[in-house]
C-alpha positions as CSV (number, residue, x, y, z in Angstrom):
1,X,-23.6,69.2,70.9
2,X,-26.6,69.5,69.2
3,X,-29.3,68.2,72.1
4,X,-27.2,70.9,74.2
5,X,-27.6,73.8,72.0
6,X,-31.2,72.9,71.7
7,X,-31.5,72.5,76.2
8,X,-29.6,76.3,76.3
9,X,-32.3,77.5,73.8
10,X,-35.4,76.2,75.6
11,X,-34.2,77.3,78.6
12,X,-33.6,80.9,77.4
13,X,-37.1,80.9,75.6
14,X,-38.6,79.8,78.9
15,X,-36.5,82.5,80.7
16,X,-37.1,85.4,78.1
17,X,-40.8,84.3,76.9
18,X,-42.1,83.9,80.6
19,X,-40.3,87.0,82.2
20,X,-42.1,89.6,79.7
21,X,-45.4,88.3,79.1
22,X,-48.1,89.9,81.3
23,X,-47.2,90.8,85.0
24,X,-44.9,88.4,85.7
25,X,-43.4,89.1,89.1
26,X,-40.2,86.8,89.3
27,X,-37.9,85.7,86.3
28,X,-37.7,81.6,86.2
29,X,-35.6,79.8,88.4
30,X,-35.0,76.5,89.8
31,X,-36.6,75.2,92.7
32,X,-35.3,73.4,95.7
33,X,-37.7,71.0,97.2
34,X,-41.2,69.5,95.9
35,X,-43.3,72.0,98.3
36,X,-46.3,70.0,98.7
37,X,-46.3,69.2,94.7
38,X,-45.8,65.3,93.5
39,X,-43.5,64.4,91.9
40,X,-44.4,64.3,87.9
41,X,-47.1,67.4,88.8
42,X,-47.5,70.9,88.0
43,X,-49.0,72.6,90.7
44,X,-50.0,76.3,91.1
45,X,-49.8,78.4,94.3
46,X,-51.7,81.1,94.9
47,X,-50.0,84.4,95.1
48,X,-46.2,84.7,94.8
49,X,-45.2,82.2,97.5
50,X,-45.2,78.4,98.2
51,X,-48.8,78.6,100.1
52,X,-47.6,77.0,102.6
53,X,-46.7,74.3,100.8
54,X,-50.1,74.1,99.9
55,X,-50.9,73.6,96.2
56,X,-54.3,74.7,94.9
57,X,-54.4,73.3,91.9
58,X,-52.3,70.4,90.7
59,X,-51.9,68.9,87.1
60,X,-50.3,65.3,86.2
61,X,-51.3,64.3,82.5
62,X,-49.6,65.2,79.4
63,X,-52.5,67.9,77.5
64,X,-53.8,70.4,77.6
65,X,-55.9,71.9,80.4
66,X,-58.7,75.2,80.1
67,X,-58.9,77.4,83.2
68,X,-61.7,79.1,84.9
69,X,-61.4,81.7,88.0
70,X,-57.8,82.1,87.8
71,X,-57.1,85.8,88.1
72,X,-54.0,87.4,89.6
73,X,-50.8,85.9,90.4
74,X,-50.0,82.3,90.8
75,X,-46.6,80.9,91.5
76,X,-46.3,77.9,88.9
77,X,-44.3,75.1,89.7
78,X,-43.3,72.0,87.1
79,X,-42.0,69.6,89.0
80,X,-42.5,66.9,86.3
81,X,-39.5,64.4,85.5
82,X,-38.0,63.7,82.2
83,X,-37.6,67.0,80.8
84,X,-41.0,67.7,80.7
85,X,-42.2,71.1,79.9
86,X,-45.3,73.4,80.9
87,X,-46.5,76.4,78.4
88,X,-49.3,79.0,79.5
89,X,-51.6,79.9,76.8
90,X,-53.8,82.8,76.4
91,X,-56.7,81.2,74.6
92,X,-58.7,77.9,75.3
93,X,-57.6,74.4,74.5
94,X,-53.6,75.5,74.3
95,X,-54.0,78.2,71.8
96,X,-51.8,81.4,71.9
97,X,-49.1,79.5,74.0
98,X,-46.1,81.3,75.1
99,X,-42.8,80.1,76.4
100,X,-41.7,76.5,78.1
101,X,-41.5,76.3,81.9
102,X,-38.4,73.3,82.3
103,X,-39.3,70.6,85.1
104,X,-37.9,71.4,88.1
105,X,-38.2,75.6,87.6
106,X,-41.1,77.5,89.1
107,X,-42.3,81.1,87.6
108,X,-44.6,84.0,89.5
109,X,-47.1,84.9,86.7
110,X,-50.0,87.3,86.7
111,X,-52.8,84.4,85.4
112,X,-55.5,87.0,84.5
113,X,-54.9,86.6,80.4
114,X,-54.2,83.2,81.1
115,X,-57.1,80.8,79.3
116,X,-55.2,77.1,79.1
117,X,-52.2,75.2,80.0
118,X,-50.4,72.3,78.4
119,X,-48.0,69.6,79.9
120,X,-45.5,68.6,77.6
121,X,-43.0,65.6,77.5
């Protein structure tokens, strides 16, 4: 009961946190397939579509990860395994993070206030 109650809250953190922070463009949602992304990856897609199935960027470690010349909107897929999660942060080295991104969910977020990234089990 209790590793259920704390799944439902994650998920509506991830849900409410990521869905009004900056311009996000599409609430969070599961996706189908891996489009192009490994398996155990968080990959980034530029604009608010699969790319082709044609990540262009793609992260794998747990940690924390600073961005350069990301501006606009990125579709942000966590297709990690194991319940890992994905937070965007809006200063460097995972400071000012906001929200969890579940595995297997992918997010349309405006990436312009968007500094660092961390990967989560």
């Amino acid at each position: 009961m209790r590793r259920t109650m704390k799944t439902a809250a994650a998920l509506a953190l991830a849900v409410g946190a990521f869905t009004t922070v900056g311009a996000t463009t599409a609430s969070a949602r599961p996706a189908d397939a891996s489009h192009g992304c490994p398996s155990g990856d968080v990959c980034f897609y530029p604009g608010a579509g699969w790319n082709n199935d044609q990540p262009s960027q793609t992260y794998y470690k747990y940690g924390t990860y600073n961005l350069s010349n990301m501006y606009g909107t990125y579709r942000i897929y966590n297709n990690q395994t194991g319940g890992a999660t994905m937070r965007t942060c809006t200063g460097y080295n995972g400071s000012g993070c906001e929200g969890y991104l579940p595995a297997g969910w992918y997010i349309d977020k405006d990436m312009t206030p968007i500094n660092s990234i961390t990967l989560e089990p």
